[in-house]
CHARMM internal coordinates of N, CA and C (Angstrom, degrees):
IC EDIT
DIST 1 N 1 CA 1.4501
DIST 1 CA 1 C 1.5182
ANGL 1 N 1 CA 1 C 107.81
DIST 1 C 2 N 1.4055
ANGL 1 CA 1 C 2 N 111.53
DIHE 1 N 1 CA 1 C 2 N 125.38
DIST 2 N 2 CA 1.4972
ANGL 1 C 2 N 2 CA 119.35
DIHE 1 CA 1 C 2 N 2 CA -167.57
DIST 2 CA 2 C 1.9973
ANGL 2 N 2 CA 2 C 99.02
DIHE 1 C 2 N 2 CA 2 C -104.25
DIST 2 C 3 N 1.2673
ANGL 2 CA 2 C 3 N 127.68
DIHE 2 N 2 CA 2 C 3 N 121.24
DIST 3 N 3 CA 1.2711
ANGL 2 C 3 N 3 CA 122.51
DIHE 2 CA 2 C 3 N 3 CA 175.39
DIST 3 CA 3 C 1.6123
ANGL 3 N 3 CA 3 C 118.82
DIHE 2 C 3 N 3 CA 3 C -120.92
DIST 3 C 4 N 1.2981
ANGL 3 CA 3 C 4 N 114.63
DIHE 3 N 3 CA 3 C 4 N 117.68
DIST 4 N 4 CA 1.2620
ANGL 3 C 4 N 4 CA 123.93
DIHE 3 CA 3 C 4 N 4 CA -149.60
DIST 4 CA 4 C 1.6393
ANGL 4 N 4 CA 4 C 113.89
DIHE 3 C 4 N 4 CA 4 C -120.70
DIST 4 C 5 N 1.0647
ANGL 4 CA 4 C 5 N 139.16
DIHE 4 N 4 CA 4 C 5 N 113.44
DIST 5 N 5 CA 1.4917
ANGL 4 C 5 N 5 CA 128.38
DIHE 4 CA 4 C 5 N 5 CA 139.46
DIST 5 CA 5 C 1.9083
ANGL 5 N 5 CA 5 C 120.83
DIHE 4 C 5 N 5 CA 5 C -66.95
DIST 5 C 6 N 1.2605
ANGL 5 CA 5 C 6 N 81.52
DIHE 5 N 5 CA 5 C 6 N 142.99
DIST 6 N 6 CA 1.7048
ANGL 5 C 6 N 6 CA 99.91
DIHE 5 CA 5 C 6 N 6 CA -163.33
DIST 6 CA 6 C 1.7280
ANGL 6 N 6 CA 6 C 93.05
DIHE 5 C 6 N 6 CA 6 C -147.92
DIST 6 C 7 N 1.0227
ANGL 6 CA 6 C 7 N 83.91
DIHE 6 N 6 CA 6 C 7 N 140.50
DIST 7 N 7 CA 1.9591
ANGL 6 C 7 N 7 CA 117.81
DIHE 6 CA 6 C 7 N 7 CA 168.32
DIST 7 CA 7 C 1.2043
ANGL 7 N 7 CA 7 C 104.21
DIHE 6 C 7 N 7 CA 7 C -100.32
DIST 7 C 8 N 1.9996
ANGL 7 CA 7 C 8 N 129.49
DIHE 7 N 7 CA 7 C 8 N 148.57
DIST 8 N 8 CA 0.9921
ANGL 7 C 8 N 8 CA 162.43
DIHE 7 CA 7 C 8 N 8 CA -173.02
DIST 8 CA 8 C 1.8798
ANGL 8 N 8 CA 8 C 80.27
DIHE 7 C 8 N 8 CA 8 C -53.76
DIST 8 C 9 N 1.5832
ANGL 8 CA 8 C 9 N 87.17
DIHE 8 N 8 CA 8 C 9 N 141.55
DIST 9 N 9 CA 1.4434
ANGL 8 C 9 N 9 CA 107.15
DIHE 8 CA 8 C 9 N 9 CA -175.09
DIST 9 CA 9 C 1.5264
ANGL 9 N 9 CA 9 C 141.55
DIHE 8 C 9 N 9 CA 9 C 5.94
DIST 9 C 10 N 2.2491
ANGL 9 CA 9 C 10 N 88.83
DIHE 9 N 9 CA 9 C 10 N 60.56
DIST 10 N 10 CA 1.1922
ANGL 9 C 10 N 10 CA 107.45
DIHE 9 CA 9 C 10 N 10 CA 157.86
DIST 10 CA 10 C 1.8410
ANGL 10 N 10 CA 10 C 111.70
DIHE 9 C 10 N 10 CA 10 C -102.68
DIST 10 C 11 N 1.1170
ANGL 10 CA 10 C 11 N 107.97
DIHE 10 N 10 CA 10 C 11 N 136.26
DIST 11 N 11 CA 1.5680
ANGL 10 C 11 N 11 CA 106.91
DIHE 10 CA 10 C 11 N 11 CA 171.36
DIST 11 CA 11 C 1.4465
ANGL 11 N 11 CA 11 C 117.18
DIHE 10 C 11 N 11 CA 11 C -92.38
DIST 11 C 12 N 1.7806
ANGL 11 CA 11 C 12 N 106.06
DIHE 11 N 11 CA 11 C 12 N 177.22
DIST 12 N 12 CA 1.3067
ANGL 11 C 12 N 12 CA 106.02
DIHE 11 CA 11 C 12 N 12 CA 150.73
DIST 12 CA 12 C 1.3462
ANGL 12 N 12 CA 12 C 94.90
DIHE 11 C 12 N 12 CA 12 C -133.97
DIST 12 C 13 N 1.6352
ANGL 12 CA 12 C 13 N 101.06
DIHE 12 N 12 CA 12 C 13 N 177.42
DIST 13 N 13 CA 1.2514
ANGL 12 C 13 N 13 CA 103.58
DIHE 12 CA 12 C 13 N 13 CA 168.89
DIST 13 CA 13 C 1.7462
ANGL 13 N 13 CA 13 C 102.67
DIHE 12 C 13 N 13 CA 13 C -154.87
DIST 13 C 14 N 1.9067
ANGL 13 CA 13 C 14 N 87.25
DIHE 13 N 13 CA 13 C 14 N 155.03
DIST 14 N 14 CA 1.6577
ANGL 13 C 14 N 14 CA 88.17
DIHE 13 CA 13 C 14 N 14 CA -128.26
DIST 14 CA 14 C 2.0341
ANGL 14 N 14 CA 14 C 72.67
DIHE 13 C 14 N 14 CA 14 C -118.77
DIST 14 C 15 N 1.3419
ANGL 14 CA 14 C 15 N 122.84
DIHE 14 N 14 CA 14 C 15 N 144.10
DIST 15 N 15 CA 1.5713
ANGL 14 C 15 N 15 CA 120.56
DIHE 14 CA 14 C 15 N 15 CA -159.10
DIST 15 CA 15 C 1.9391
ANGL 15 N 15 CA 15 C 116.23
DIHE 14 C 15 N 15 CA 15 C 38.71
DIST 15 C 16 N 1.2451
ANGL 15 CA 15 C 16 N 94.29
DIHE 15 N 15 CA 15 C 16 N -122.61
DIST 16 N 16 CA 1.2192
ANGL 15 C 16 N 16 CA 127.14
DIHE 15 CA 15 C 16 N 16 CA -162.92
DIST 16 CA 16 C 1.5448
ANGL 16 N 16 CA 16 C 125.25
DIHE 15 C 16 N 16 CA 16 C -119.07
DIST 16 C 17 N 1.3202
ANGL 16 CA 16 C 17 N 107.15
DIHE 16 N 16 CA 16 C 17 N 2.95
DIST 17 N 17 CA 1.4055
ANGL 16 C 17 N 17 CA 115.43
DIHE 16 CA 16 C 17 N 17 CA -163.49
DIST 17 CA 17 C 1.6831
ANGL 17 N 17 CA 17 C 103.20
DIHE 16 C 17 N 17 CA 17 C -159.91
DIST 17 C 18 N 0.7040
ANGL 17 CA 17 C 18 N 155.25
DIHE 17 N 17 CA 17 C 18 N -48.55
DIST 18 N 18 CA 1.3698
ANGL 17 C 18 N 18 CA 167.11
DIHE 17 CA 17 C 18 N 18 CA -174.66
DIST 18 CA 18 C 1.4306
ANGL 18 N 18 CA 18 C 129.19
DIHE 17 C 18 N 18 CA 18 C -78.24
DIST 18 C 19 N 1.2710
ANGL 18 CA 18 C 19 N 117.85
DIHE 18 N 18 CA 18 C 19 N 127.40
DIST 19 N 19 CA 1.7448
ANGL 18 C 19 N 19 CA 104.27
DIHE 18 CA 18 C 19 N 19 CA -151.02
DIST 19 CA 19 C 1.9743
ANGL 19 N 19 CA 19 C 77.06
DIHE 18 C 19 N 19 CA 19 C -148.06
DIST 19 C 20 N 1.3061
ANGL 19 CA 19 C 20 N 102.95
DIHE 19 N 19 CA 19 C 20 N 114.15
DIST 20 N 20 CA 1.8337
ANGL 19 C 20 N 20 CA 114.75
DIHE 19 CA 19 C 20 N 20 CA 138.58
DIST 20 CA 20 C 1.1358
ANGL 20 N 20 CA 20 C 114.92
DIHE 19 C 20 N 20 CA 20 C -79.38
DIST 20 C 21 N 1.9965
ANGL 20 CA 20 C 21 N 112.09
DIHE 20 N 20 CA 20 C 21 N 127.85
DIST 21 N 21 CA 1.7084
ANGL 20 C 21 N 21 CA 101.16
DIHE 20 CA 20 C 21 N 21 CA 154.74
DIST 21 CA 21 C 1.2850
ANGL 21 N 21 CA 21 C 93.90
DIHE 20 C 21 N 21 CA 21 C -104.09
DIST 21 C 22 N 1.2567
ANGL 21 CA 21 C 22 N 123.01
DIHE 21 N 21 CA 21 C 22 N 165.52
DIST 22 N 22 CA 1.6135
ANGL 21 C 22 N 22 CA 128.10
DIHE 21 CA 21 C 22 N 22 CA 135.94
DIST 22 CA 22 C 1.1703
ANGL 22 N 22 CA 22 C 102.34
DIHE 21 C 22 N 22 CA 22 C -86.94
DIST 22 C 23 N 1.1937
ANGL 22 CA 22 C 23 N 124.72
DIHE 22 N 22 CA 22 C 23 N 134.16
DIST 23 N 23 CA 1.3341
ANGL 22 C 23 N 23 CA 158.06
DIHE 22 CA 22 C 23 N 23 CA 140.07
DIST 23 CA 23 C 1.5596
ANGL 23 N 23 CA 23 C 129.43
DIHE 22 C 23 N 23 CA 23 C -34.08
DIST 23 C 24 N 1.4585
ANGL 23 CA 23 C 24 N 100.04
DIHE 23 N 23 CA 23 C 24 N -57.59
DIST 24 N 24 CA 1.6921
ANGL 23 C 24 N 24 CA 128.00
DIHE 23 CA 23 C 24 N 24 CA -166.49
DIST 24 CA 24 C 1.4887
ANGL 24 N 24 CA 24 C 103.80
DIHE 23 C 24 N 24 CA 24 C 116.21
DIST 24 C 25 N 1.5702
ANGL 24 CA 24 C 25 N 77.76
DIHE 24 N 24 CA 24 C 25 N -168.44
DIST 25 N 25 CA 2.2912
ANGL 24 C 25 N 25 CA 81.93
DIHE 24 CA 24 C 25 N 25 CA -171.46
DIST 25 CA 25 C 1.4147
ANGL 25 N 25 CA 25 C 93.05
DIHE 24 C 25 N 25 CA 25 C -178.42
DIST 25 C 26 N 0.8543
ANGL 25 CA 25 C 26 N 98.49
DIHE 25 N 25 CA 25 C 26 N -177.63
DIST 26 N 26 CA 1.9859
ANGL 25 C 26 N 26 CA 122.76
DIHE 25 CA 25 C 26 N 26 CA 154.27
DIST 26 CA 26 C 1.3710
ANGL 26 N 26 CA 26 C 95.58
DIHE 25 C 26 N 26 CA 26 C -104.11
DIST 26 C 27 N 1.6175
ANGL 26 CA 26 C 27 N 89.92
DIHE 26 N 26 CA 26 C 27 N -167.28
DIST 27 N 27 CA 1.9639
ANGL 26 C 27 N 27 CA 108.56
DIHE 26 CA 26 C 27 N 27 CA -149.04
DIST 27 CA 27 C 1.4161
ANGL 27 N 27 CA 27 C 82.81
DIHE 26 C 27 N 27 CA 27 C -79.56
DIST 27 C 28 N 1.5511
ANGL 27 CA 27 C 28 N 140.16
DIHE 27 N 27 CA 27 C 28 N -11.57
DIST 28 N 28 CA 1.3701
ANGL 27 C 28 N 28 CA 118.13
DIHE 27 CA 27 C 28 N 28 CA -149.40
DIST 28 CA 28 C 1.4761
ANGL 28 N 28 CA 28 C 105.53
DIHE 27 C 28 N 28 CA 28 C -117.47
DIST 28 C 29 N 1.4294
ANGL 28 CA 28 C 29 N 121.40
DIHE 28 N 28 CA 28 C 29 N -39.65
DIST 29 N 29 CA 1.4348
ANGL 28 C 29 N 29 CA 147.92
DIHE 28 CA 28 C 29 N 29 CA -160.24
DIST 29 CA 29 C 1.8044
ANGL 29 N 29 CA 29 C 104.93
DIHE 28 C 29 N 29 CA 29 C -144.84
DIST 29 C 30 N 1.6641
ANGL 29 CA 29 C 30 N 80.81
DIHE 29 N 29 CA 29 C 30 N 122.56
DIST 30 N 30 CA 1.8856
ANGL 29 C 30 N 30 CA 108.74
DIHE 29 CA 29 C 30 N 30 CA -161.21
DIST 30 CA 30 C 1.7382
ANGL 30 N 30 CA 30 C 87.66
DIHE 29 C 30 N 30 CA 30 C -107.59
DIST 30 C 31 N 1.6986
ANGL 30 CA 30 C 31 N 113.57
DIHE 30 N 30 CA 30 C 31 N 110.71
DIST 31 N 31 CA 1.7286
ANGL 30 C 31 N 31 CA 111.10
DIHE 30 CA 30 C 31 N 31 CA 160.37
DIST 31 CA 31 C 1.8130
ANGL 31 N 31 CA 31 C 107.29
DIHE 30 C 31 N 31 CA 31 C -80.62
DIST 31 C 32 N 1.3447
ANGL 31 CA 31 C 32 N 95.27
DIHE 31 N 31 CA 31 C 32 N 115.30
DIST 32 N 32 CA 1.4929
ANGL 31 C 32 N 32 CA 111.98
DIHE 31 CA 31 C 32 N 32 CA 150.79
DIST 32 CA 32 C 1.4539
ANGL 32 N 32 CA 32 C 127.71
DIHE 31 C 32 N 32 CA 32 C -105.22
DIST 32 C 33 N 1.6275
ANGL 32 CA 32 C 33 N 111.90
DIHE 32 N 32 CA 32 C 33 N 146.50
DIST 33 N 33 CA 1.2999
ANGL 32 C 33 N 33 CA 103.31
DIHE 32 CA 32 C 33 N 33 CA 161.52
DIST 33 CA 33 C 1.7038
ANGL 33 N 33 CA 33 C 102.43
DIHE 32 C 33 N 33 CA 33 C -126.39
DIST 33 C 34 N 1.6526
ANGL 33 CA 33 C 34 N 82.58
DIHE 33 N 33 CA 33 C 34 N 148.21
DIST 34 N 34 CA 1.9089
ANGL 33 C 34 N 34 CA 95.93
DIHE 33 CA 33 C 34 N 34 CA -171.07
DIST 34 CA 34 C 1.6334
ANGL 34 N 34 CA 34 C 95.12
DIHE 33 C 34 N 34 CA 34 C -101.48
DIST 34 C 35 N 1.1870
ANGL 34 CA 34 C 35 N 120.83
DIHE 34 N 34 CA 34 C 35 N 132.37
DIST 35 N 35 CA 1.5724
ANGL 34 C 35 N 35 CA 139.97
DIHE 34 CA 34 C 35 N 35 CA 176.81
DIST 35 CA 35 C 1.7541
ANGL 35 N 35 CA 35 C 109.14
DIHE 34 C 35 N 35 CA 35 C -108.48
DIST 35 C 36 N 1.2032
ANGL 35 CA 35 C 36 N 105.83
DIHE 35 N 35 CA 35 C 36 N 74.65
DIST 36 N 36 CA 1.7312
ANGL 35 C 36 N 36 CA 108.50
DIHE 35 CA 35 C 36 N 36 CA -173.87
DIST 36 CA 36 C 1.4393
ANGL 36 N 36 CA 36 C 94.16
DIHE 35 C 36 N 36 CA 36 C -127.37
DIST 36 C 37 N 1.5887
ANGL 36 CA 36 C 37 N 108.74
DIHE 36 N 36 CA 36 C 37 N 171.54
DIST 37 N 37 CA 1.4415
ANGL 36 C 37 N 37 CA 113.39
DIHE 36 CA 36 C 37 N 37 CA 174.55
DIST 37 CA 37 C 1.4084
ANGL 37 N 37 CA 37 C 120.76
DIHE 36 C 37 N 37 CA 37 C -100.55
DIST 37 C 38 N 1.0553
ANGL 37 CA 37 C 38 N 134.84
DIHE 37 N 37 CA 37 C 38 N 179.49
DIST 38 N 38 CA 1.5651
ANGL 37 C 38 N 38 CA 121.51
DIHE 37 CA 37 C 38 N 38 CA -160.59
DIST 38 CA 38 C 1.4519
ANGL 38 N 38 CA 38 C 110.75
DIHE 37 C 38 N 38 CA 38 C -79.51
DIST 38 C 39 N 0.9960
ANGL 38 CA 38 C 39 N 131.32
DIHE 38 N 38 CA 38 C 39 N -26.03
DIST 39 N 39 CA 1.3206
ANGL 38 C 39 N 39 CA 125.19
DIHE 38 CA 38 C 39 N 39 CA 175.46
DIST 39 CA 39 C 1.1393
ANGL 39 N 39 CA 39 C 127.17
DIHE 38 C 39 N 39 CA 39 C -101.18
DIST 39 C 40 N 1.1248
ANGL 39 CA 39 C 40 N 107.04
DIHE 39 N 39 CA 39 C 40 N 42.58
DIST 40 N 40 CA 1.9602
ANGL 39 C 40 N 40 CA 123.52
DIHE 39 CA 39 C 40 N 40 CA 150.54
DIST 40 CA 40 C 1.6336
ANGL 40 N 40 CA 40 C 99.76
DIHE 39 C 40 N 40 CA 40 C -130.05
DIST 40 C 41 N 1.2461
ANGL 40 CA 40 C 41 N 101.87
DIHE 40 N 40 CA 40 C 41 N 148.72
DIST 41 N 41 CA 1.6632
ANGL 40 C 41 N 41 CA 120.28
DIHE 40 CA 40 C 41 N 41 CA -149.14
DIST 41 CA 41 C 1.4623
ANGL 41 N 41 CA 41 C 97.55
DIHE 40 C 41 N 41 CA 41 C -99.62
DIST 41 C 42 N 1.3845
ANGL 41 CA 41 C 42 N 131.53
DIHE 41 N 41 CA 41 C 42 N 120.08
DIST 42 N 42 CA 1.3844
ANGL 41 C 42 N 42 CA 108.83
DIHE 41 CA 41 C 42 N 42 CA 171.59
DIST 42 CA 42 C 1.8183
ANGL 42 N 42 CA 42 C 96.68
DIHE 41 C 42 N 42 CA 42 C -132.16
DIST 42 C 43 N 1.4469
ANGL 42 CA 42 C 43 N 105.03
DIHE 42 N 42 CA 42 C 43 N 137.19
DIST 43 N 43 CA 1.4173
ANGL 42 C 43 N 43 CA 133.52
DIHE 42 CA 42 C 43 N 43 CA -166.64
DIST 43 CA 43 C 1.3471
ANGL 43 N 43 CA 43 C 117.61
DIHE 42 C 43 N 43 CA 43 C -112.85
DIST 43 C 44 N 1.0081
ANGL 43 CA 43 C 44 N 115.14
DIHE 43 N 43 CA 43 C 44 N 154.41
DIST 44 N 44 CA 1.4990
ANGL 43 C 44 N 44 CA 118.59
DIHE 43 CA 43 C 44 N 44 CA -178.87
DIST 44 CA 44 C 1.7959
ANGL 44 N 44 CA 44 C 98.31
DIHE 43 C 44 N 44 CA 44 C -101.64
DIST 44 C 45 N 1.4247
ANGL 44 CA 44 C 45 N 106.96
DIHE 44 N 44 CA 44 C 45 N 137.14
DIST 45 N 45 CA 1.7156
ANGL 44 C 45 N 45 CA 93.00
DIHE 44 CA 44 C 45 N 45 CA -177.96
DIST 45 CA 45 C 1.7028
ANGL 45 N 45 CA 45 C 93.91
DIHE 44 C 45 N 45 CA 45 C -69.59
DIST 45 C 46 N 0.7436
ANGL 45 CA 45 C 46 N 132.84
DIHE 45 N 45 CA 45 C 46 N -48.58
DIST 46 N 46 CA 1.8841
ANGL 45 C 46 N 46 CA 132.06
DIHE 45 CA 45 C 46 N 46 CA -175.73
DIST 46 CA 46 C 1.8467
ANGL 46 N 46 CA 46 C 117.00
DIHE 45 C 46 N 46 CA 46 C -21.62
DIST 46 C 47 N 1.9420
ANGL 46 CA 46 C 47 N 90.30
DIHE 46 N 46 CA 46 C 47 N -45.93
DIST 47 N 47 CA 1.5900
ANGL 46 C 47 N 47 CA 93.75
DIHE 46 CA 46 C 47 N 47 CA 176.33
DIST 47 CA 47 C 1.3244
ANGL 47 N 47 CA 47 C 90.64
DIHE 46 C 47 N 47 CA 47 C -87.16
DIST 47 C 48 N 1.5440
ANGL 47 CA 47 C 48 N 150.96
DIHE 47 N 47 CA 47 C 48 N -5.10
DIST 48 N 48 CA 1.2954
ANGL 47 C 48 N 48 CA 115.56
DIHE 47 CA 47 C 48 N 48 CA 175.82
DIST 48 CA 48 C 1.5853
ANGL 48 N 48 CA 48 C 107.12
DIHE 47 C 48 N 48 CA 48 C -98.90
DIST 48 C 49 N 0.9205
ANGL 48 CA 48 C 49 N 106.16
DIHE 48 N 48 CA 48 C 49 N -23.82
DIST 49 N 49 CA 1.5541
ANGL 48 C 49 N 49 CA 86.49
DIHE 48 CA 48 C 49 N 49 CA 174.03
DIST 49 CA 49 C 1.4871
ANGL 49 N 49 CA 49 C 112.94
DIHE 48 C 49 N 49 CA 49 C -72.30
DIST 49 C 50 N 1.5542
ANGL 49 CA 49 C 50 N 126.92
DIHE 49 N 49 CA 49 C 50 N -24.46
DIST 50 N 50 CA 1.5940
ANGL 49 C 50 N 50 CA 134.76
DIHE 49 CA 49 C 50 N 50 CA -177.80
DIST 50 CA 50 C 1.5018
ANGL 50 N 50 CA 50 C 93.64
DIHE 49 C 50 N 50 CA 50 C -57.33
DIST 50 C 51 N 1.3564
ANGL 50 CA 50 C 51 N 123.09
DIHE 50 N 50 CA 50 C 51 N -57.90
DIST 51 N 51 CA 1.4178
ANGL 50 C 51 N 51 CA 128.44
DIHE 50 CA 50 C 51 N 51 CA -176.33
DIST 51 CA 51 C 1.2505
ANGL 51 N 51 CA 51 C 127.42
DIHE 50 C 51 N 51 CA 51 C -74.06
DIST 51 C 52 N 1.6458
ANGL 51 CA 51 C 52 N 126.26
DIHE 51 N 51 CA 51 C 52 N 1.72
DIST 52 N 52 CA 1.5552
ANGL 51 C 52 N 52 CA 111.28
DIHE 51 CA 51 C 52 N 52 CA 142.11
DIST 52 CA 52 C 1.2587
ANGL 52 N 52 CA 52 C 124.53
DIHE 51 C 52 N 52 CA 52 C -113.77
DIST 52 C 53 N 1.6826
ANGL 52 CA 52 C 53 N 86.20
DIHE 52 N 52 CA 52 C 53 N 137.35
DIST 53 N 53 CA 1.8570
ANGL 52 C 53 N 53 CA 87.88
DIHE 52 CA 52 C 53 N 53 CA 178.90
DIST 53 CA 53 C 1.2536
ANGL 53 N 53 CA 53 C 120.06
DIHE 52 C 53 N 53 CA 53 C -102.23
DIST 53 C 54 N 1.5692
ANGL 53 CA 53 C 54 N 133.49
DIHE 53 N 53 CA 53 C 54 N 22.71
DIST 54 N 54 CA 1.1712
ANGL 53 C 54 N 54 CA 150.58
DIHE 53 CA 53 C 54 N 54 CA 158.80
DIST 54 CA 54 C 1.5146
ANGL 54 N 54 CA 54 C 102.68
DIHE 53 C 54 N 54 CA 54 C -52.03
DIST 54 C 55 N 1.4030
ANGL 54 CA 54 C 55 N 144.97
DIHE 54 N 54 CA 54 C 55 N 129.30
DIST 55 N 55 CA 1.2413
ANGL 54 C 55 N 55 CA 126.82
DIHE 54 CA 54 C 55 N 55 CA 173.31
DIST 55 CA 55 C 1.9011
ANGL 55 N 55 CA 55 C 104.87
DIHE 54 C 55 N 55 CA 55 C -98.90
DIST 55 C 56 N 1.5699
ANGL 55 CA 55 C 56 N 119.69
DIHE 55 N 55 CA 55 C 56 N -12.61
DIST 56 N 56 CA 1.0283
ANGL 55 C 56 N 56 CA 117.52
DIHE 55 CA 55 C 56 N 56 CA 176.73
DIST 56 CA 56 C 1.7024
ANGL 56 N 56 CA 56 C 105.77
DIHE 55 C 56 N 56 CA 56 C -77.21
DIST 56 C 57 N 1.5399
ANGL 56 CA 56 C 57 N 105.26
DIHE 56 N 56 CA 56 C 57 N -54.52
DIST 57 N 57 CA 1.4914
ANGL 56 C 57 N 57 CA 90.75
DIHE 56 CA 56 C 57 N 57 CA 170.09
DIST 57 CA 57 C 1.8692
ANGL 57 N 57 CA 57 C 135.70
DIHE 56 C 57 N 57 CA 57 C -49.00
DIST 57 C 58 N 1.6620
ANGL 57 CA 57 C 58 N 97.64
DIHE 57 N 57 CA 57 C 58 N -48.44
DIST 58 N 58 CA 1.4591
ANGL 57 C 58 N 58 CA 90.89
DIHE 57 CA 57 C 58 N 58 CA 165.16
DIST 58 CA 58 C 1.4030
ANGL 58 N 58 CA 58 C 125.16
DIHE 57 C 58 N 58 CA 58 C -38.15
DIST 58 C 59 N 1.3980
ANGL 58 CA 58 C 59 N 108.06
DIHE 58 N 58 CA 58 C 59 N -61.16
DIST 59 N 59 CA 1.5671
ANGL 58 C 59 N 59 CA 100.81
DIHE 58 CA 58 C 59 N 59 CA -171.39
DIST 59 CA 59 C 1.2310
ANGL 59 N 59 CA 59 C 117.27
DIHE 58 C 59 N 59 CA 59 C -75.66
DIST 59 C 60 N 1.5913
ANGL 59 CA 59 C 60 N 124.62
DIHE 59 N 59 CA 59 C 60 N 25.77
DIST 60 N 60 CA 1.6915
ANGL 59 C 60 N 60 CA 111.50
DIHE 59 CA 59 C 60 N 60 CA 164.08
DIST 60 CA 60 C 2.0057
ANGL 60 N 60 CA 60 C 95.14
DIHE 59 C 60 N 60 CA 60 C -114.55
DIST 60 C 61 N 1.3870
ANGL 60 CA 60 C 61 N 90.65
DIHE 60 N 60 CA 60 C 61 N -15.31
DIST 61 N 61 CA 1.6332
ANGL 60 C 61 N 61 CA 77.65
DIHE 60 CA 60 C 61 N 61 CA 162.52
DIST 61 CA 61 C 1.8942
ANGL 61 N 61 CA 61 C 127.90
DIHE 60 C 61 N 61 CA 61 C -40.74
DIST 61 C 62 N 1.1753
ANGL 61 CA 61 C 62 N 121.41
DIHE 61 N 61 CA 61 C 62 N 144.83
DIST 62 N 62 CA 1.5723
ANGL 61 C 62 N 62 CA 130.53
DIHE 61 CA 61 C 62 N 62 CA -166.38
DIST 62 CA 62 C 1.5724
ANGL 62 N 62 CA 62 C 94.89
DIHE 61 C 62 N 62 CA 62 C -63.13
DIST 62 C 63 N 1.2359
ANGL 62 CA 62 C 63 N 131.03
DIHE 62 N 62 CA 62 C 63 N 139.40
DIST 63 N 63 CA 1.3141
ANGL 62 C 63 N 63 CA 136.93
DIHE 62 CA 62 C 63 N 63 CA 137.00
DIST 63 CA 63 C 1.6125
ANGL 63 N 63 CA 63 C 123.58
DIHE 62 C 63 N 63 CA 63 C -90.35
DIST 63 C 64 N 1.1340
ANGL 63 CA 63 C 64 N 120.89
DIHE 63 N 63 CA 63 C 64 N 144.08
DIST 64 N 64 CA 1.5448
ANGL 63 C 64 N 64 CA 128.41
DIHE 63 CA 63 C 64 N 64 CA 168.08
DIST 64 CA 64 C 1.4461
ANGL 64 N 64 CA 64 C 107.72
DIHE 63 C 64 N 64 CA 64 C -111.55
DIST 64 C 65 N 1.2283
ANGL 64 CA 64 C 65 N 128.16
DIHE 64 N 64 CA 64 C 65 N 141.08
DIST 65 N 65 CA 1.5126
ANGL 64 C 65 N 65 CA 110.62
DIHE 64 CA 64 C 65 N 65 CA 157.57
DIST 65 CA 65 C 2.0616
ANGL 65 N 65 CA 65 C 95.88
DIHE 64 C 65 N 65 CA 65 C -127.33
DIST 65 C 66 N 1.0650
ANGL 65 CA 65 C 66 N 70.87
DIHE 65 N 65 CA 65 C 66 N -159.14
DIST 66 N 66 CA 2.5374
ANGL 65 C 66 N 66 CA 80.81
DIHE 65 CA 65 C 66 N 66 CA -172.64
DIST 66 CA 66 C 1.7540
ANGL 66 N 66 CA 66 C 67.23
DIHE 65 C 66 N 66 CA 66 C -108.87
DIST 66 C 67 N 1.2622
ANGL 66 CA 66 C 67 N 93.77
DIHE 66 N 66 CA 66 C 67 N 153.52
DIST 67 N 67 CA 1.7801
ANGL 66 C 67 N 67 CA 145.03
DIHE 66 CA 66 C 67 N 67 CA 165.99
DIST 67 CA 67 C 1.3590
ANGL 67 N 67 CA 67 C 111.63
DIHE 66 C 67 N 67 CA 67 C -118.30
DIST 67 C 68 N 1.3874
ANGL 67 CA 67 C 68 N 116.59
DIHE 67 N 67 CA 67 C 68 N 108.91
DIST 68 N 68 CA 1.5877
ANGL 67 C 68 N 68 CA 122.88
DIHE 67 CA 67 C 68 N 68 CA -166.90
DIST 68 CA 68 C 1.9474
ANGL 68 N 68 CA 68 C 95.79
DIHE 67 C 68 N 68 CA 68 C -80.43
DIST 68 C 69 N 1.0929
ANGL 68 CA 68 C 69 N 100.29
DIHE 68 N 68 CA 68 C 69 N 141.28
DIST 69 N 69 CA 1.2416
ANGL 68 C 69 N 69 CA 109.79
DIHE 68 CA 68 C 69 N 69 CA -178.34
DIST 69 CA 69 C 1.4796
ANGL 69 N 69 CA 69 C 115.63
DIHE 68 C 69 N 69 CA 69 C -97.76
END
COOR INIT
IC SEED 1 N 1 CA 1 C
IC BUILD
């Protein structure tokens, strides 16, 4: 797990093909744009957790929370 501070439209880029910008945000909600090609899948965890109804699987799904600095 890589944890990063970033300023308004710094990227990364992740292989050979794939580019995060940040955007900016407010304190609550960070705009990114993802620069990948169509055939790599990118998901919001929100629809993946909406889409299992396993309740054992959900809860080994990853959590993140913010770390107050």
């Amino acid at each position: 797990m890589l944890r990063l501070t970033v300023s308004p439209e710094e990227y990364l880029v992740i292989g050979d093909n794939v580019k995060v910008v940040f955007l900016g945000g407010t304190k609550n909600h960070m705009r990114i744009m993802i620069d990948a090609p169509k055939d790599i899948n990118i998901v919001r965890s929100t629809v993946l957790e909406a889409k299992e109804t396993d309740p054992v699987k959900r809860a080994k799904m990853p959590k993140y929370y913010r770390v107050e600095e």
